[in-house]
Backbone as a printed PyTorch tensor [residue, N CA C, xyz], in Angstrom:
tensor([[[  68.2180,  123.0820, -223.2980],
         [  66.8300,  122.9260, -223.7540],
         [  65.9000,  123.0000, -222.5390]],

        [[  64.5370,  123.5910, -222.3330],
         [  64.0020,  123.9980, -221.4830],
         [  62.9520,  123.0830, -221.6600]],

        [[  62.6030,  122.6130, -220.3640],
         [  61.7320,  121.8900, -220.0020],
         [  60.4720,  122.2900, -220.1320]],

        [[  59.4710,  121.9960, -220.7930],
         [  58.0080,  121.9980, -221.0470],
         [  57.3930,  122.1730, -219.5800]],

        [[  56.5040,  123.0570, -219.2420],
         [  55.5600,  123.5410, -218.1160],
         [  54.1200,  122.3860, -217.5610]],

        [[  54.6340,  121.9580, -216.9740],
         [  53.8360,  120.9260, -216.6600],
         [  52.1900,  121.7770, -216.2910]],

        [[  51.2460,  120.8400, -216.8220],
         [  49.9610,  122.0480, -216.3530],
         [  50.1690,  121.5860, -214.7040]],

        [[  48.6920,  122.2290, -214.1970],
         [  48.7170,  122.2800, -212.7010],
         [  47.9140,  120.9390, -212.7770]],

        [[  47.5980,  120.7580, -211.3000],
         [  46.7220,  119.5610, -210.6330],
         [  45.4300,  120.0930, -210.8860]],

        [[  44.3590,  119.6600, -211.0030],
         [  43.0010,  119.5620, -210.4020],
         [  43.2980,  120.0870, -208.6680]],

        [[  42.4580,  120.8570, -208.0550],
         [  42.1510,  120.7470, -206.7740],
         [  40.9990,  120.2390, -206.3040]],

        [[  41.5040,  119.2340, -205.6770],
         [  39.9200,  118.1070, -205.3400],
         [  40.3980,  118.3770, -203.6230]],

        [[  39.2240,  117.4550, -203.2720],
         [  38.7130,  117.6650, -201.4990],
         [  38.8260,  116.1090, -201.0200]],

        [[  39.3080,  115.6350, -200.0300],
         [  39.1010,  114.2680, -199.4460],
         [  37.8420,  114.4340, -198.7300]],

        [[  37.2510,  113.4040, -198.1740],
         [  35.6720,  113.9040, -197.4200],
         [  35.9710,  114.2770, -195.7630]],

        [[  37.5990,  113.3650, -195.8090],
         [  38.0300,  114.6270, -194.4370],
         [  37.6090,  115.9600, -194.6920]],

        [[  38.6580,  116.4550, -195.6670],
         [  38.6820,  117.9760, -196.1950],
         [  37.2420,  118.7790, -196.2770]],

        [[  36.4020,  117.8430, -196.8710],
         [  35.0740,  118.4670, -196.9230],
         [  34.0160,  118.5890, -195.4330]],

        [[  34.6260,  117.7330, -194.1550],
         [  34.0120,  117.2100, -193.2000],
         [  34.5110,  118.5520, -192.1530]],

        [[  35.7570,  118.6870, -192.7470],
         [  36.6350,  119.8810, -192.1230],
         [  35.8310,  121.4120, -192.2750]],

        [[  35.8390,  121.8890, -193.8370],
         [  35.1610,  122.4550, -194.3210],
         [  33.7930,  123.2380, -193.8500]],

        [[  33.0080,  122.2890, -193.4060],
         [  31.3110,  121.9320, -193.6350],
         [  31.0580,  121.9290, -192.2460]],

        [[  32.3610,  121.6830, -190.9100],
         [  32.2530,  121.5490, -189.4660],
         [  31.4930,  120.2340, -189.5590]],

        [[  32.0310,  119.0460, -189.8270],
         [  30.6380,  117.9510, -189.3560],
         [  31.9970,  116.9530, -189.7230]],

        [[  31.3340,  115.8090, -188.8600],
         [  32.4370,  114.3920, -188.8070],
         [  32.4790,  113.8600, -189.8070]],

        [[  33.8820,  113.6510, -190.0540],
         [  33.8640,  112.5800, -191.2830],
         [  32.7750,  112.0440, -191.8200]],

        [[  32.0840,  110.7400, -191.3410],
         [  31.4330,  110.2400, -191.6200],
         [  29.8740,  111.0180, -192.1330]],

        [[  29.5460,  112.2620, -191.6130],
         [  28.4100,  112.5230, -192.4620],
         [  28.7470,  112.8830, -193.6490]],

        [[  30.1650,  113.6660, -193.9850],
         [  30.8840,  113.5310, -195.4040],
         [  30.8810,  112.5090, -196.3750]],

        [[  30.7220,  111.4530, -195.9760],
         [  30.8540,  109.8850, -196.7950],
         [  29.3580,  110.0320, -196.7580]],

        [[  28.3290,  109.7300, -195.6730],
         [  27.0500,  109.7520, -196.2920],
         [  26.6550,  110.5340, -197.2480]],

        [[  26.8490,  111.7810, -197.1510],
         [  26.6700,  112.9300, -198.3280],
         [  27.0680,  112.4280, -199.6080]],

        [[  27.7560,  111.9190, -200.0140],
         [  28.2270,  111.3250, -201.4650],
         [  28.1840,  109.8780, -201.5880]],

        [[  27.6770,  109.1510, -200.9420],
         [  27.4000,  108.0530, -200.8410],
         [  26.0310,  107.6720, -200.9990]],

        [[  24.8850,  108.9750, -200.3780],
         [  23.4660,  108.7980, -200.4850],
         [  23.3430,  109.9370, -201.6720]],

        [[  24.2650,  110.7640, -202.7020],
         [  24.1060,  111.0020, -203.9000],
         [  23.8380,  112.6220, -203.1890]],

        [[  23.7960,  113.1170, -202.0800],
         [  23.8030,  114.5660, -202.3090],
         [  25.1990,  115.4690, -202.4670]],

        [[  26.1990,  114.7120, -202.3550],
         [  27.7450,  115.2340, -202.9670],
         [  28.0420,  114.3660, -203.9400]],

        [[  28.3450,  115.2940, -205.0050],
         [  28.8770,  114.5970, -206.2180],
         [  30.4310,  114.6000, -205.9480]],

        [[  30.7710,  113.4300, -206.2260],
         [  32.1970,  112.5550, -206.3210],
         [  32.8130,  111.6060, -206.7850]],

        [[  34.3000,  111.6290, -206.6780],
         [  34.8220,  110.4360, -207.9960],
         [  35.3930,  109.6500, -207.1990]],

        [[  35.7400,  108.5270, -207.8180],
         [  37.0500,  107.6610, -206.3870],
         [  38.6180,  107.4450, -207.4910]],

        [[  39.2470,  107.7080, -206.4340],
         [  40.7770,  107.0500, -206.9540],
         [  40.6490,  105.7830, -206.6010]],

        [[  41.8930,  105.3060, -207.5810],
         [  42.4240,  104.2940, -208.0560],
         [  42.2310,  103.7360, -206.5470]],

        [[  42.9760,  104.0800, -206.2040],
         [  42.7120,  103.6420, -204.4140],
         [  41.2100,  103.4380, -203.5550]],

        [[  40.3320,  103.5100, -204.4400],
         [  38.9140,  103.2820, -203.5120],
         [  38.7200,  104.6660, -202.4720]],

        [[  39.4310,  105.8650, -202.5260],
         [  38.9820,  107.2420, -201.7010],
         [  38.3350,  108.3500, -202.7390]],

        [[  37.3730,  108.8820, -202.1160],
         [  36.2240,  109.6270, -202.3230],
         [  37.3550,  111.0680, -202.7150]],

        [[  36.7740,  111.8140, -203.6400],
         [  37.1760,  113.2320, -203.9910],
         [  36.1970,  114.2360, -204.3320]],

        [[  36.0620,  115.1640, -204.3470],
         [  35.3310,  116.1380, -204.2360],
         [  35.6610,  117.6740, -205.3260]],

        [[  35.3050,  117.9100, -206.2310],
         [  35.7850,  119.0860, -206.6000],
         [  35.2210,  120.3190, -206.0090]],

        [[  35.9960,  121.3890, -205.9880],
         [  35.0310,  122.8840, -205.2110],
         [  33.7280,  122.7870, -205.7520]],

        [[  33.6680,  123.0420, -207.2320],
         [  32.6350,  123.3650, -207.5690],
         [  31.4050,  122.3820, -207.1060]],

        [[  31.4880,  121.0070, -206.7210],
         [  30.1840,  120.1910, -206.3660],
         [  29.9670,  120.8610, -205.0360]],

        [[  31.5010,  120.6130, -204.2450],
         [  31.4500,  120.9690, -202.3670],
         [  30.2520,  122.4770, -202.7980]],

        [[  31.0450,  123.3970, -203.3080],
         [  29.6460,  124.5690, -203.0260],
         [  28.2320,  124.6570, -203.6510]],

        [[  28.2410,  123.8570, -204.4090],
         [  27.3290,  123.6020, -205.1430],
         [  26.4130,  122.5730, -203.7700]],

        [[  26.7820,  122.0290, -202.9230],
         [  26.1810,  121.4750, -201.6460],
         [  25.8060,  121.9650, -200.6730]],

        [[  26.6500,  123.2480, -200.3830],
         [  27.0450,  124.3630, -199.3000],
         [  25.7690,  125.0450, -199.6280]],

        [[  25.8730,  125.6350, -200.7190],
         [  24.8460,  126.7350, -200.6680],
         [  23.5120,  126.3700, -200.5360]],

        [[  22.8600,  125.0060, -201.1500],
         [  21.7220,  124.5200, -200.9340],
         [  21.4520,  123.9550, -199.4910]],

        [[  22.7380,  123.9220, -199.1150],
         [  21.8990,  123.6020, -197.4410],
         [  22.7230,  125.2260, -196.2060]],

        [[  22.4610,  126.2620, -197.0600],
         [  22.7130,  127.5800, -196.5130],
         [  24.0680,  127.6580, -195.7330]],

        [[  24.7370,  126.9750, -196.0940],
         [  26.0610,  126.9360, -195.5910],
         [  27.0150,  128.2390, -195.9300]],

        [[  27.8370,  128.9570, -195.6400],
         [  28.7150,  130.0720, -195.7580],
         [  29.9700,  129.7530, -197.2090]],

        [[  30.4350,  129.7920, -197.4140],
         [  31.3550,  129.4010, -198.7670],
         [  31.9550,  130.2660, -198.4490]],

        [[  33.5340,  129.3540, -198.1050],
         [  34.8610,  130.8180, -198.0370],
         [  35.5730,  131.1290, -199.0790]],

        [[  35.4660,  132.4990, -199.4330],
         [  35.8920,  132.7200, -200.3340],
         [  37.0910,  132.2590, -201.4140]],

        [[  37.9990,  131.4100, -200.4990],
         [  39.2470,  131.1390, -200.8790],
         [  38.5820,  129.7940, -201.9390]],

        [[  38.0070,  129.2480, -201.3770],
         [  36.6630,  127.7350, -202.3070],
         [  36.1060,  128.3340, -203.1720]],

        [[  35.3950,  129.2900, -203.0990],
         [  34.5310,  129.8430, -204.3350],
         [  35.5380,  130.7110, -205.3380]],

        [[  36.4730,  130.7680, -204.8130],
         [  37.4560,  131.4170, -206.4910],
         [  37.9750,  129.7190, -207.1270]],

        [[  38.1040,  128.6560, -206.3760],
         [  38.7270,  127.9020, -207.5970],
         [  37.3390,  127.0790, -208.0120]],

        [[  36.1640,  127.8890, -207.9930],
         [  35.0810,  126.9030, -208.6690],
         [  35.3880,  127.1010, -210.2450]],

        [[  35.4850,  126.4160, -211.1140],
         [  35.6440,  126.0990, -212.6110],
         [  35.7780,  124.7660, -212.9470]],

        [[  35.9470,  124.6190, -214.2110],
         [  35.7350,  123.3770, -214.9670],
         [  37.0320,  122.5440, -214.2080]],

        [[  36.8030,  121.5620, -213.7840],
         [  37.5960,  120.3540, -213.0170],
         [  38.1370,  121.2890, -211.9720]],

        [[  37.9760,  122.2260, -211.2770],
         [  38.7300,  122.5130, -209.9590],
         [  39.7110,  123.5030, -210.5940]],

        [[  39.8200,  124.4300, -212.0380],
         [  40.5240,  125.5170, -212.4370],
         [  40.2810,  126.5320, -212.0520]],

        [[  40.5170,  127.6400, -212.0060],
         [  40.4600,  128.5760, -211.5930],
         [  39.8830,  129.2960, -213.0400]],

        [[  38.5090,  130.5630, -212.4230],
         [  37.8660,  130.7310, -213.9270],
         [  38.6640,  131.9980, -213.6000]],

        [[  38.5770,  132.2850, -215.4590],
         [  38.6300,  133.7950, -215.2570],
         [  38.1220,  135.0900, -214.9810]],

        [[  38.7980,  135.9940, -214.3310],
         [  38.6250,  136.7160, -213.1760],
         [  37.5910,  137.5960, -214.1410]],

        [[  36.0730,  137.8450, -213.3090],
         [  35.2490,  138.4860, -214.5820],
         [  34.7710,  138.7410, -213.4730]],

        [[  33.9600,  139.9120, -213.4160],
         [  32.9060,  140.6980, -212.8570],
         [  31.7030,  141.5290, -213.7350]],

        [[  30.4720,  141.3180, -213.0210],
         [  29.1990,  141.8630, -213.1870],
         [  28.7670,  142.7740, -212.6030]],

        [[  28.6400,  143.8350, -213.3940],
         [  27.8460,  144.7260, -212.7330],
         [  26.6920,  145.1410, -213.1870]],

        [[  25.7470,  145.2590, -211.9600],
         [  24.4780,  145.6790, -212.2030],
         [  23.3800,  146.2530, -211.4080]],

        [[  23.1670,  147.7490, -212.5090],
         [  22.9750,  148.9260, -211.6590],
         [  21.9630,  149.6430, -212.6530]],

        [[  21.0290,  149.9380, -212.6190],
         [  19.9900,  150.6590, -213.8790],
         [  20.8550,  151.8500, -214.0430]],

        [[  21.4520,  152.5720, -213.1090],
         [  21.8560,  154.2240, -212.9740],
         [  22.7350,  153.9480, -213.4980]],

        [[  22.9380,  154.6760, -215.5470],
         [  24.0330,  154.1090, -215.8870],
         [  25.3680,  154.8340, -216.0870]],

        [[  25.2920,  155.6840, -215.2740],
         [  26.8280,  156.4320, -215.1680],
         [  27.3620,  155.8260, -214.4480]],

        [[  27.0310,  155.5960, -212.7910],
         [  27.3720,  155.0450, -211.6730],
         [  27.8460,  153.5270, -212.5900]],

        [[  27.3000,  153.0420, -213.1420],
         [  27.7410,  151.4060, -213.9120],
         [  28.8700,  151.3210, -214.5370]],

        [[  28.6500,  152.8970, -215.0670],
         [  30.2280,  153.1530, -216.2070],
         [  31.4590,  153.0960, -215.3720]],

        [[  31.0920,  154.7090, -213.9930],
         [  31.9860,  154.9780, -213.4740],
         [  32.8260,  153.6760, -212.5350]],

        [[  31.8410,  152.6940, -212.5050],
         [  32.3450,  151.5310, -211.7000],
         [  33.2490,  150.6370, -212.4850]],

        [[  32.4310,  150.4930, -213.9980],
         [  33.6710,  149.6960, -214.7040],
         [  34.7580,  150.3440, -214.8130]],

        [[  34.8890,  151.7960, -214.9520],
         [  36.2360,  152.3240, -215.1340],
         [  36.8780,  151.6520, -214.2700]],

        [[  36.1540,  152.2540, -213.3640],
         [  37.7680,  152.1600, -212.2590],
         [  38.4030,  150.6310, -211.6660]],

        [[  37.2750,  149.9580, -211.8940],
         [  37.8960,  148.2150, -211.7140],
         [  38.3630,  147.9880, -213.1700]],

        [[  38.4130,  148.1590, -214.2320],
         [  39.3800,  148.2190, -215.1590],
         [  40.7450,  148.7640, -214.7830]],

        [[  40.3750,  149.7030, -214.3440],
         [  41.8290,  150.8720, -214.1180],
         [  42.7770,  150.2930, -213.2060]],

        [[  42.2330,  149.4440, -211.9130],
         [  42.7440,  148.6890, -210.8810],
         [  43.3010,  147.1770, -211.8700]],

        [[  42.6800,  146.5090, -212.5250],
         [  43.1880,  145.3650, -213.3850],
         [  42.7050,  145.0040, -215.0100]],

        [[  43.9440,  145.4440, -215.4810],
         [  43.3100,  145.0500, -217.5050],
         [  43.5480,  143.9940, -217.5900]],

        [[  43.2230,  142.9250, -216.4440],
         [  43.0280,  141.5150, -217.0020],
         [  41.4670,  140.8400, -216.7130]],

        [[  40.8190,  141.9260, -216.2720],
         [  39.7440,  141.7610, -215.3130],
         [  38.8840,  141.9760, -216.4320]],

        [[  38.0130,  141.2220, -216.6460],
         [  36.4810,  141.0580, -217.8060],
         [  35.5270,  141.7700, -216.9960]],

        [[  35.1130,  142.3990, -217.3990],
         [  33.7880,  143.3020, -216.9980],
         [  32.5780,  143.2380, -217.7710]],

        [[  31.3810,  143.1310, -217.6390],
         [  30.6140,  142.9150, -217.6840],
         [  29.4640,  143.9200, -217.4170]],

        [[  27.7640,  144.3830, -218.0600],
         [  27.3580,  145.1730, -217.5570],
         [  26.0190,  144.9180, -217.6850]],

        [[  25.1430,  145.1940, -216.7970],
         [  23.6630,  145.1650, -217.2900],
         [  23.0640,  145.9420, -216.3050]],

        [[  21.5310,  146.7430, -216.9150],
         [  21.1430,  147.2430, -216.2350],
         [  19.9050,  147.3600, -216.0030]],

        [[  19.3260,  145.7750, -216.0950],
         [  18.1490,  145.9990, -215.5240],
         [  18.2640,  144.2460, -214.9210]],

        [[  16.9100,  143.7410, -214.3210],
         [  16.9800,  142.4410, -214.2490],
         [  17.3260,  141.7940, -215.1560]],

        [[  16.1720,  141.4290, -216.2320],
         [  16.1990,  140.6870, -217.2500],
         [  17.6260,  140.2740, -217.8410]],

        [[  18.2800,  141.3500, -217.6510],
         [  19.7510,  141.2790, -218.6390],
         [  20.9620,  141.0890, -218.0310]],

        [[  20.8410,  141.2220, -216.1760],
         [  21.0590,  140.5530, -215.4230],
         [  21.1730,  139.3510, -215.7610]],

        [[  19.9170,  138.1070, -215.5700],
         [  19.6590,  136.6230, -215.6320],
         [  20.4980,  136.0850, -216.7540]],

        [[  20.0890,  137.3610, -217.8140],
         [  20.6870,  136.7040, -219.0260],
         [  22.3240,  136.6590, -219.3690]],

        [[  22.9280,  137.9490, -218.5950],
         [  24.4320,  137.8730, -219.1920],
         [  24.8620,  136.7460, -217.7520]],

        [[  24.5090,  136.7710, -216.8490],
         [  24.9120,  135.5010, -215.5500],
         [  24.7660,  134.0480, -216.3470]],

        [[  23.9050,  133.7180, -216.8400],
         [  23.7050,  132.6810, -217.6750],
         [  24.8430,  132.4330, -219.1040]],

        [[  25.5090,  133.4410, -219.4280],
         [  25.9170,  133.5790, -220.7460],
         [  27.3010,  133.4020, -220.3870]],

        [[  27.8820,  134.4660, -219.3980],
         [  29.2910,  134.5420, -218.8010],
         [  29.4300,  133.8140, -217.7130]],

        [[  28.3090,  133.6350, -216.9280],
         [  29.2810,  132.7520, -215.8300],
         [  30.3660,  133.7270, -214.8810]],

        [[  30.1310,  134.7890, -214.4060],
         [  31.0180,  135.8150, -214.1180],
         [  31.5470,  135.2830, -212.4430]],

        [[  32.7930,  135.3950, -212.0620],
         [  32.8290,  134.9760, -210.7040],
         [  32.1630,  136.1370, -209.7440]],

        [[  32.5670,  137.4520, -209.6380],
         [  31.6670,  138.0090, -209.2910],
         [  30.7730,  139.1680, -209.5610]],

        [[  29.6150,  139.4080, -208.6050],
         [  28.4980,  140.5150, -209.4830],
         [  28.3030,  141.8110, -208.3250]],

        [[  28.3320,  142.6010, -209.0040],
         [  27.9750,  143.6750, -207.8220],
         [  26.1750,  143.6280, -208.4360]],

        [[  25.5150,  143.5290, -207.2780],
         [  24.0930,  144.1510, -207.3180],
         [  23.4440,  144.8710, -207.1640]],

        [[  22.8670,  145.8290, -207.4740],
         [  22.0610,  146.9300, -207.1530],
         [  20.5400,  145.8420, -206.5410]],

        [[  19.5460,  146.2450, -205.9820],
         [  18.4950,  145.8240, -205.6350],
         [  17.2610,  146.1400, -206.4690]],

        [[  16.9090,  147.4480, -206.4270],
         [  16.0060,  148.3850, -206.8370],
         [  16.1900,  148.3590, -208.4160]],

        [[  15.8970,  147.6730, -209.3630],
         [  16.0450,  146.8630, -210.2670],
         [  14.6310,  147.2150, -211.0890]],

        [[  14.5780,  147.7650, -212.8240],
         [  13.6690,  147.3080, -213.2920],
         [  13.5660,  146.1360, -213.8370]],

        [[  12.3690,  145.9670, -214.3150],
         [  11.7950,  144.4690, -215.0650],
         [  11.9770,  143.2280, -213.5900]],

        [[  13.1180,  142.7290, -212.9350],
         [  13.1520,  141.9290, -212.1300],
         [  13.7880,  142.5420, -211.1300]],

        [[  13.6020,  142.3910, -209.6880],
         [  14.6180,  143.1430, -209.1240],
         [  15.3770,  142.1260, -208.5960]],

        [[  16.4410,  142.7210, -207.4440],
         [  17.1830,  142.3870, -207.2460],
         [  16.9110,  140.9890, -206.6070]],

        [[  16.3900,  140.9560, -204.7780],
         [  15.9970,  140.0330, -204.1320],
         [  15.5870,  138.7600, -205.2640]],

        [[  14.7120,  138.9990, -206.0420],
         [  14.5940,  137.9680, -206.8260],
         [  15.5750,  137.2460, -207.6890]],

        [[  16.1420,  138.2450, -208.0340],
         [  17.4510,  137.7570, -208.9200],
         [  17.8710,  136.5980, -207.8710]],

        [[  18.6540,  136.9580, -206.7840],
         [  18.9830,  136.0030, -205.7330],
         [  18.6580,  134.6620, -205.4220]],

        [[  16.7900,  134.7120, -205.3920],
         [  16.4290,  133.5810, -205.3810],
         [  16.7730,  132.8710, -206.6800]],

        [[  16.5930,  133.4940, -207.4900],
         [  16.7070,  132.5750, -208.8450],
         [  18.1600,  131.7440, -208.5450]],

        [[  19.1610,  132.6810, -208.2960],
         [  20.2420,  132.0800, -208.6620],
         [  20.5830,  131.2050, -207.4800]],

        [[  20.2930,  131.5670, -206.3310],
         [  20.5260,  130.7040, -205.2240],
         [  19.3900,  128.8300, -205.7140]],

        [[  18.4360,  128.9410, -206.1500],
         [  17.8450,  127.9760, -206.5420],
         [  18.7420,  127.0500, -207.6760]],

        [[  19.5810,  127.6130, -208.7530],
         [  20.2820,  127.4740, -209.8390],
         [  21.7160,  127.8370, -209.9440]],

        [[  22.3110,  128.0180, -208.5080],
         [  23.4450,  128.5030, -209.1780],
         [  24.4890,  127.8540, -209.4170]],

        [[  24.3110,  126.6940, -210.1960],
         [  25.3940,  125.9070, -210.9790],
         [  24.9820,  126.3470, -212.5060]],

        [[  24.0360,  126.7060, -212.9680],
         [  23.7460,  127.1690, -213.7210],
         [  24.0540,  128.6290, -214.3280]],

        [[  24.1440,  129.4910, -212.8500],
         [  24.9650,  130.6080, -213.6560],
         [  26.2710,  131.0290, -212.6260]],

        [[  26.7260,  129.8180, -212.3870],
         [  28.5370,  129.4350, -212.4780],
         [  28.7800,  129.8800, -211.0630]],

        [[  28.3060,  129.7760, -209.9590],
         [  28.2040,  130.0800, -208.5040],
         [  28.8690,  131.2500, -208.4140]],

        [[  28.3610,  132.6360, -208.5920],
         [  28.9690,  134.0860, -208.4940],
         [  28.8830,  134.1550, -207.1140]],

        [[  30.1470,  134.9530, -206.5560],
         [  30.3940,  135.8030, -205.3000],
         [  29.3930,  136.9220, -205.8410]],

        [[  28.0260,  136.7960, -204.9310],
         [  27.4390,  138.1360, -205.3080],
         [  27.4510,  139.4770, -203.9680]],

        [[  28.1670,  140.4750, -204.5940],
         [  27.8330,  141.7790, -203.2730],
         [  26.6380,  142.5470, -203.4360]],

        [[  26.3130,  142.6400, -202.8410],
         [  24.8400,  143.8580, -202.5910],
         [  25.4760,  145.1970, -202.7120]],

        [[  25.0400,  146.2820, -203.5890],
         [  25.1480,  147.6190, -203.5030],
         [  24.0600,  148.0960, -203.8640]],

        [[  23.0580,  148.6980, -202.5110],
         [  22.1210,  149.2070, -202.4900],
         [  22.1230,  150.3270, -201.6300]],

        [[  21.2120,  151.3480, -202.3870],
         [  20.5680,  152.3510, -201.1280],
         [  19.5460,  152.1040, -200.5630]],

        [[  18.8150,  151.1720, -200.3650],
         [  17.7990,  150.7430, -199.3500],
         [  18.2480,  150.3500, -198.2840]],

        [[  17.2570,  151.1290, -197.0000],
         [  17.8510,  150.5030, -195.8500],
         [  16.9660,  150.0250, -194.9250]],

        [[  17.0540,  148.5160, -195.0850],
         [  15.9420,  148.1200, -194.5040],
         [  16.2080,  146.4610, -193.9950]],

        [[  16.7890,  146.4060, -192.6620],
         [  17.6180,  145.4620, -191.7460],
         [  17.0830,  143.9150, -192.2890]],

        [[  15.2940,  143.7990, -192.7120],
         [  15.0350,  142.7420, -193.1660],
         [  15.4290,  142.1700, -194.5340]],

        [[  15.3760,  143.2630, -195.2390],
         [  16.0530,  143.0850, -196.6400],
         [  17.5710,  142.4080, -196.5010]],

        [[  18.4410,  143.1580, -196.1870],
         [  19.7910,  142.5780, -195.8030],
         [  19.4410,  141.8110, -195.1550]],

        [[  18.9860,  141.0770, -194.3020],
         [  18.8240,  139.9760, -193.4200],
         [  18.4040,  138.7500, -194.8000]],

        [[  17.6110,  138.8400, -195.4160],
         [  17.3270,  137.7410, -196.3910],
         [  17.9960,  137.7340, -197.5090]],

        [[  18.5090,  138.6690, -197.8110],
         [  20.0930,  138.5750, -199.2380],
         [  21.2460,  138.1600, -198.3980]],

        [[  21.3330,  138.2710, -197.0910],
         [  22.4850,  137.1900, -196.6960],
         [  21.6500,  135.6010, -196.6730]],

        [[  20.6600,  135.3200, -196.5230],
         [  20.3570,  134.0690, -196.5310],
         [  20.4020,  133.7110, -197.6930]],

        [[  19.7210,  134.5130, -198.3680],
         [  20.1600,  133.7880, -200.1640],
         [  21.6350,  133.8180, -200.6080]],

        [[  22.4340,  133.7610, -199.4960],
         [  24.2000,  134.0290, -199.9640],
         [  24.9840,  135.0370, -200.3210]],

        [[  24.2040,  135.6530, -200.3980],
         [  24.9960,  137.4760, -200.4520],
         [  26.4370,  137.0790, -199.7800]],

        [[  27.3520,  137.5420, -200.1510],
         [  28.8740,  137.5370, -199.2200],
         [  29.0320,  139.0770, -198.6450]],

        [[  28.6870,  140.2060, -199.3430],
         [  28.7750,  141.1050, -198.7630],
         [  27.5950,  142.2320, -198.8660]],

        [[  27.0990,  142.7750, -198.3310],
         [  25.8200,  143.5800, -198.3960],
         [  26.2730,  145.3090, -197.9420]],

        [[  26.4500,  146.0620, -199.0130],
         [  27.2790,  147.2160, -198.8090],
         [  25.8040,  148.6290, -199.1990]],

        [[  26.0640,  149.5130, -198.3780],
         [  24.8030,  150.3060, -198.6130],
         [  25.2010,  151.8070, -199.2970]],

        [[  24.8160,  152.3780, -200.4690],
         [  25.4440,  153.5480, -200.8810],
         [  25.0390,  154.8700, -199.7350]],

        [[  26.1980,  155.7340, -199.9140],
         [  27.1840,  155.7800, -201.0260],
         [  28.1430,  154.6810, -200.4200]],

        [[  28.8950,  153.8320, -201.4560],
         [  29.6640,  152.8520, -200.8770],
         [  31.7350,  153.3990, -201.8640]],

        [[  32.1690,  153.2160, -200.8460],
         [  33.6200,  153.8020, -201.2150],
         [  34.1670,  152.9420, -202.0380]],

        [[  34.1970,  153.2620, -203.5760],
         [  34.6760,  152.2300, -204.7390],
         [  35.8470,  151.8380, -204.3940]],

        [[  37.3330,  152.5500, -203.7740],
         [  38.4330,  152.1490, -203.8340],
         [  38.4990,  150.6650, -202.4920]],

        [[  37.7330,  150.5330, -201.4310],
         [  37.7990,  150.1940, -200.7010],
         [  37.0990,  148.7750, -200.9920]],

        [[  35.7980,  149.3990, -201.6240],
         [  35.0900,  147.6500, -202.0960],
         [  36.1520,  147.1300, -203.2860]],

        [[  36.7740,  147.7850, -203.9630],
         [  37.2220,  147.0310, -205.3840],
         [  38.5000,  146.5100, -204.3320]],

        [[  39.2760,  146.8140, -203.7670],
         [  40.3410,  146.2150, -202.9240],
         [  40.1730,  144.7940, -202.1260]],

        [[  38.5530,  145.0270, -201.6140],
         [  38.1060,  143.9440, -200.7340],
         [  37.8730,  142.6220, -201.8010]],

        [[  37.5370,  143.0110, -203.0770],
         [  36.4770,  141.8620, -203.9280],
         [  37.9970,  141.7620, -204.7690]],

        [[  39.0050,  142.4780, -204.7340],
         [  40.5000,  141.6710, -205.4360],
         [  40.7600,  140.6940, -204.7740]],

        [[  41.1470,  140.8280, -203.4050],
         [  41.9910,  140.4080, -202.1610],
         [  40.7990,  139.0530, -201.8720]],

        [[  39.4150,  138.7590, -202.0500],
         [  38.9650,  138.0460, -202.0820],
         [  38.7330,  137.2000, -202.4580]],

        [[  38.1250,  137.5810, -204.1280],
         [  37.4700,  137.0670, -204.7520],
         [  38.4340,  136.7760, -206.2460]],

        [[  39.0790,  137.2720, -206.4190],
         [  39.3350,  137.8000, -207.9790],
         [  41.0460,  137.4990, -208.1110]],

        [[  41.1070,  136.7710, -207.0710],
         [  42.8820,  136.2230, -206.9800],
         [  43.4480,  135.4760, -208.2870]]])
């Protein structure tokens, strides 16, 4: 008779772990959740825990970097969500030709599509996608803005790994979509086999 599959653990953070993390001493870790800007639980034992999703949910509001390996197990209690991607691009062949082929690379992979702002905000809000490819040059809302929105909110639409895929080239632009958290800022024409490899191996584990 075969033994029943035990589920997994939660992955939580000690405020070492998070102190480690974040580069800063222990102890500003304990202030952080102690003066209420890290959300945390205590064990039975009186020690502080941390789930990913609060730790980046901290990170990003004080412009901190989020390594990728943290931002894939953000989900409900420290699970791992499922592997979904956004894309969004007005040019809608280039949108198609992109879902193909990250389909074609994984049929477990949720895809997602929009192609303007507006529908952007709205399917990020709806799905919760881990990550989004962006176009910039965006009707109704563009891109940069999108960013702020979500960098202001993004527990709200489920902390996406967002990449930049734009043809604008303009050093200040990329300079402020990495401050709003961009992880990668890629400029067309951009080589699909090479980005979809990078955002597996990253993001989408």
């Amino acid at each position: 008779m075969s033994k029943e599959a035990k589920p997994e653990k939660p992955i939580v953070y000690s405020a070492m772990e998070v102190a480690k993390i974040c580069g800063v001493v222990n102890q500003t870790a304990i202030n952080w959740i102690r003066n209420g800007y890290l959300k945390a639980f205590k064990t039975p034992g009186g020690q502080f825990r941390v789930y990913p999703d609060d730790l980046v949910v901290l990170m990003e509001k004080n412009g901190m970097k989020v390594p990728p390996e943290i931002r894939a197990l953000c989900g409900k209690h420290g699970q791992k969500k499922a592997k979904s991607l956004l894309i969004v691009d007005d040019d809608r062949p280039w949108n198609d030709v992109m879902k193909k082929y990250f389909l074609s690379k994984d049929a477990e992979l949720q895809v997602f599509q929009a192609f303007d702002g507006f529908e952007a905000g709205s399917v990020m809000a709806q799905k919760k996608p881990r990550v989004v490819i962006l176009d910039l040059d965006l009707p109704g809302i563009d891109g940069v803005r999108i960013l702020r929105t979500v960098k202001d909110s993004s527990e709200s639409y489920g902390n996406p790994s967002i990449i930049v895929v734009t043809a604008l080239d303009d050093r200040s632009v990329e300079d402020e979509c990495k401050k709003l958290g961009v992880a990668i800022f890629c400029k067309k024409p951009v080589n699909l086999p090479d980005l979809a490899d990078f955002i597996a191996k990253l993001y989408l584990k």
